[in-house]
Steps between C-alpha positions, in 0.01 A plus 500: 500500500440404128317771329295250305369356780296894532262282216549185634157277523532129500278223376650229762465101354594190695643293215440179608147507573429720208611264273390211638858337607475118658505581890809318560867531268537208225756255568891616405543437145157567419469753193365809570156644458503839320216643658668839545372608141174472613515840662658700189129404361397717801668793478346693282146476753762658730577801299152528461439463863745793523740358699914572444636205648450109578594432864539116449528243784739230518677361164810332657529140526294316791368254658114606538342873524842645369629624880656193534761603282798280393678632216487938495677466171272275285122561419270232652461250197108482570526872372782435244835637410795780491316528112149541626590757756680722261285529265207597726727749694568622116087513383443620841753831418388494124131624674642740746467245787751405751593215680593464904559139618443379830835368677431255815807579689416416822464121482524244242358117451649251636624374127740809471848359412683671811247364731680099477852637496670476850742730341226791514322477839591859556231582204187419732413581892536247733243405771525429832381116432791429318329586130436779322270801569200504231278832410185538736532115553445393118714150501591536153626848518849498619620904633834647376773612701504885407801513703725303271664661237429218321161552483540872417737444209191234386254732480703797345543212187146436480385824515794640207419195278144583449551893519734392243232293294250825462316459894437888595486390885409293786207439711693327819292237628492482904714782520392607858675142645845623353673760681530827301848508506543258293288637175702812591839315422335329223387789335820700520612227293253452231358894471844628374464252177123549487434816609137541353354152663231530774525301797144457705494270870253284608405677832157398680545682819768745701635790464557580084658788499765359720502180324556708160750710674735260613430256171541759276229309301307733250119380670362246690138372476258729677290237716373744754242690209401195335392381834284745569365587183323176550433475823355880571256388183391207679466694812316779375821669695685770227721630804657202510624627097559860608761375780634240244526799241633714746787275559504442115607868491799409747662283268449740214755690664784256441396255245215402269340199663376205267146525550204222397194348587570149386796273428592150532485412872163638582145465475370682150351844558159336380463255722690668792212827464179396680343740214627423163355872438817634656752359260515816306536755787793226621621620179440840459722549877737277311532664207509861626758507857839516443776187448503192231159387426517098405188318383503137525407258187176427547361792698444678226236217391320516837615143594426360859771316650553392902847474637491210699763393804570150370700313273354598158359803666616706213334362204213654491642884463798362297244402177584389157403677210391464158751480221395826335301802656217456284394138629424710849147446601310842454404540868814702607458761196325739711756436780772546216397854375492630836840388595612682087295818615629508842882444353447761232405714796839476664690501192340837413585662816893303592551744725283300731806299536610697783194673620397562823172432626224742706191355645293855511147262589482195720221253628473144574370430110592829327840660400599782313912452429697768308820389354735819413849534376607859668532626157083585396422125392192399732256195464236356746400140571134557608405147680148446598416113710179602601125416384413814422607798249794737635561842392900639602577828546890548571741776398575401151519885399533820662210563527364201415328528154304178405474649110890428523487162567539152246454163581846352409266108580237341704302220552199673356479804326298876638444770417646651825869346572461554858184265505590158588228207438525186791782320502664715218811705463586781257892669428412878443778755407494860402375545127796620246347770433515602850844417538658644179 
């Protein structure tokens, strides 16, 4: 494991909606669009975010929504060039930020060169009606053979050439339809030449542990919490979270899981939350369990988007946006400084990173959940869903002494930190001078 990754928070952009790239790929020969620049103007309202890292979607050369993929080695000219890329990998590291790509190695568009050369069948899975096997029936997206070496040497290139060109990682799209082996003999091939890179799997459902085990990926994405941090809000049901965070712990042991509560293939935590009151304790559990905390553009703004299951389903959490932060419209400000305070929070306290979590009180609507490193560092997510005012008592000290504790945040501000207003949330730790 990379020890940078212990600070690791990602602000995570899909390129080609963000900048508002044509839907389909220009016509060969066409000149490219450099609309990669447009996100150096955007870095700096990262740093200010407080995030470390940009975990960018696809930037490879395709045929629609980037997972179509047909050239791994040249940027898609609706984005721009070898010379935009640089240089935002270089003003990215000039603020402190890094850069993971995400590779689509389990299929590619049916453009990509080896696809029309009989020579190179062996690249792509055959199916039983005489074609070729697509991913999760998608026409246009043609699966890999991970059993040909072929194939494996492929992906070793791609991955090198952009580790070479400043990427710190990869975010491995579909990850859970390869077989594990395979990143395993990928990675022994690529780690020994880039030996701080991070390497995080797509992986909705299954057995993660196992899955990082066998992979030896660094994390995969941790579905299961963002799941029900949603859903037990809706349901007024918080022991659906305490069994999610329970088996959050689990992974702890053997790997830091890349946890979020948006990204690019689901329906935006505003418009997902039947109360948009809940967004910020969403993010407080975000912000304060253990793993790789990713916000996705946008979220941070409060924007609504619904995933939709149809062609163009996308579009609508996949946004463009302005050419310069300050053309935002002043709605999401609010929205904004929560996300900064709630950031600042966990970059104040990194040991969070690998905390494990307690749930000392639990009801259907309210939740008291400590997060503790083993060696003294203790915070608690207070969560209150109900209509009514909640006071927590739960063993923050020994004997508890309310003079001894701080609110760290909340959604509203008392002069008790145990007292919770409706549909509020507070993060309470012991005061320093209580600790020193």
């Amino acid at each position: 494991m990379t020890s940078w990754l212990d600070h690791a928070i990602w602000w995570h952009v899909y390129p080609l909606g963000f900048t508002g790239a044509e839907a389909t790929a220009p016509a060969s020969g066409t000149p490219p669009r450099h609309r990669l620049p447009q996100l150096e103007k955007w870095l700096d309202y990262a740093v200010d975010l407080g995030v470390s890292g940009l975990q960018l979607g696809p930037v490879f050369a395709s045929e629609t929504h980037g997972y179509d993929t047909v050239d791994h080695f040249a940027i898609d000219p609706r984005l721009g060039d070898d010379h935009d890329f640089d240089r935002l990998v270089q003003a990215a590291a000039d603020r402190g930020l890094r850069v993971v790509l995400d590779g689509v190695f389990n299929h590619v568009g049916r453009g990509f060169p080896q696809f029309a050369d009989p020579g190179r069948a062996h690249w792509f899975r055959p199916a039983a009606d005489g074609g070729h096997e697509t991913f999760e029936g998608h026409h246009s997206l043609v699966r890999l053979n991970h059993d040909s070496p072929d194939v494996l040497d492929h992906v070793v290139r791609v991955m090198n050439h952009w580790l070479d060109r400043g990427a710190a990682g990869w975010r491995l799209d579909a990850a859970y339809a390869v077989p594990p082996a395979f990143w395993r003999q990928t990675l022994d091939r690529v780690r020994p030449a880039h030996p701080g890179a991070c390497f995080v799997g797509e992986v909705i459902h299954g057995d993660y542990a196992e899955y990082v085990a066998a992979s030896g990926l660094d994390s995969v994405t941790q579905y299961e919490l963002w799941k029900a941090v949603w859903s037990s809000f809706n349901d007024r049901n918080l022991f659906e979270l305490a069994w999610a965070l329970d088996r959050h712990n689990g992974f702890l042991e053997s790997f830091l899981p890349l946890t979020f509560v948006g990204n690019h293939d689901v329906t935006r935590l505003a418009s997902r939350l039947d109360d948009e009151r809940h967004v910020g304790h969403a993010l407080a559990v975000l912000l304060t369990v253990g793993g790789l905390p990713s916000l996705y553009y946008g979220d941070e703004q409060g924007l609504r988007g619904v995933k939709e299951e149809r062609a163009g389903g996308d579009d609508a959490i996949r946004p463009a946006f302005p050419e310069h932060p300050g053309d935002l419209v002043p709605t999401g400000r609010s929205t904004y400084r929560l996300h900064q305070r709630l950031v600042g929070l966990r970059r104040r306290n990194p040991w969070l990173v690998r905390a494990r979590t307690t749930v000392h009180h639990l009801t259907n609507t309210t939740a008291a959940i400590e997060a503790a490193d083993g060696a003294g560092h203790r915070l608690v997510t207070l969560l209150n869903l109900g209509d009514r005012p909640h006071r927590f008592d739960f063993p923050l000290g020994s004997p508890l002494d309310r003079a001894g504790l701080a609110t760290a945040d909340a959604s509203a501000r008392t002069s008790d930190p145990c007292l919770v207003p409706a549909h509020g949330w507070a993060i309470v730790q012991r005061s320093p001078e209580q600790t020193s």
